[in-house]
N, C-alpha and C positions, 0 to 999 in steps of 0.2 A: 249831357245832363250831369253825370259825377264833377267834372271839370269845374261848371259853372257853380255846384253848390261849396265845391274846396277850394274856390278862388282862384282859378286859373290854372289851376297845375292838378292834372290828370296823376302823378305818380301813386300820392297814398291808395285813392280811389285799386288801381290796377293792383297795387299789390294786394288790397285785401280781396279783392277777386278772385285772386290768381291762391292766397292762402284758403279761403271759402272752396275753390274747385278741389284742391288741395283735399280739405277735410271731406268733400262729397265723395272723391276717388276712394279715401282709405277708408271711409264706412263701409262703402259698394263692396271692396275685394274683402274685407273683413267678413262680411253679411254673409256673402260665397263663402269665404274658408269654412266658416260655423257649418253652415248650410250643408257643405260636402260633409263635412266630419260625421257630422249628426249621422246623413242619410247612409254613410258606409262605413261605422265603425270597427271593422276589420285593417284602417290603415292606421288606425292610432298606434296597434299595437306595431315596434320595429322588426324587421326581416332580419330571422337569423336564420343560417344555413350550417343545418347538421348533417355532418359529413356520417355518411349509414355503416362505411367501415367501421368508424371506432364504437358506433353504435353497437356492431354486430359483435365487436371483440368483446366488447364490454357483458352483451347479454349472453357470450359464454364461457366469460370467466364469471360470471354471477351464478351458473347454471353447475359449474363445475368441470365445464370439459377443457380447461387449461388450466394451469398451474399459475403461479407467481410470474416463476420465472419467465415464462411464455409471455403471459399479458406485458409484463413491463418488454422484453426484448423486438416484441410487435409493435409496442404502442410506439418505442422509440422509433424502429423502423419508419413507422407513418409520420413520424415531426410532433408526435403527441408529449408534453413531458409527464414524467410518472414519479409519483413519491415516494422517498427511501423505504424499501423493504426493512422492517427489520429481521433480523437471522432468530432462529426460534430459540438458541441457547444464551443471547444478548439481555443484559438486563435494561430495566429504562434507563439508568442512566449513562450506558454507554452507545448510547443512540448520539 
């Protein structure tokens, strides 16, 4: 039938078929992505993992039960980096 209306030659016909399946496929998986998202908005947001040690160091040096020098010497410990202390008798601008 496509053949005979494009003059003997089946190609164009096939390709717009083949680009038509084309656009039916990416609607469909589109239609789903939406679809999921909608239904279980908890994976929009991205997985991050917080590690409970540093958590823990942290809510007791906020708390008071370590010093400076503690947190920074633990934090390095764990692979955490920590920001230059300044010394209490330093002025700003010899930071």
């Amino acid at each position: 039938m496509f053949a005979e209306i494009q003059g003997g030659n089946a190609l164009p016909a096939f390709i717009v078929g083949i680009v038509i399946l084309g656009l039916l496929i990416f609607a469909f998986m589109t239609a789903v992505r939406v679809w999921r998202r909608s239904s279980n908005p908890s994976t929009d947001l991205p997985s991050v993992h917080i590690d409970p040690v540093i958590t823990e160091l942290r809510a007791r040096f906020a708390r008071g039960k370590i010093g400076d020098d503690e947190y920074s010497r633990k934090a390095r410990l764990l692979g955490y980096p920590t920001p230059a202390v300044a010394d209490e008798h330093s002025t700003p601008g010899s930071i």
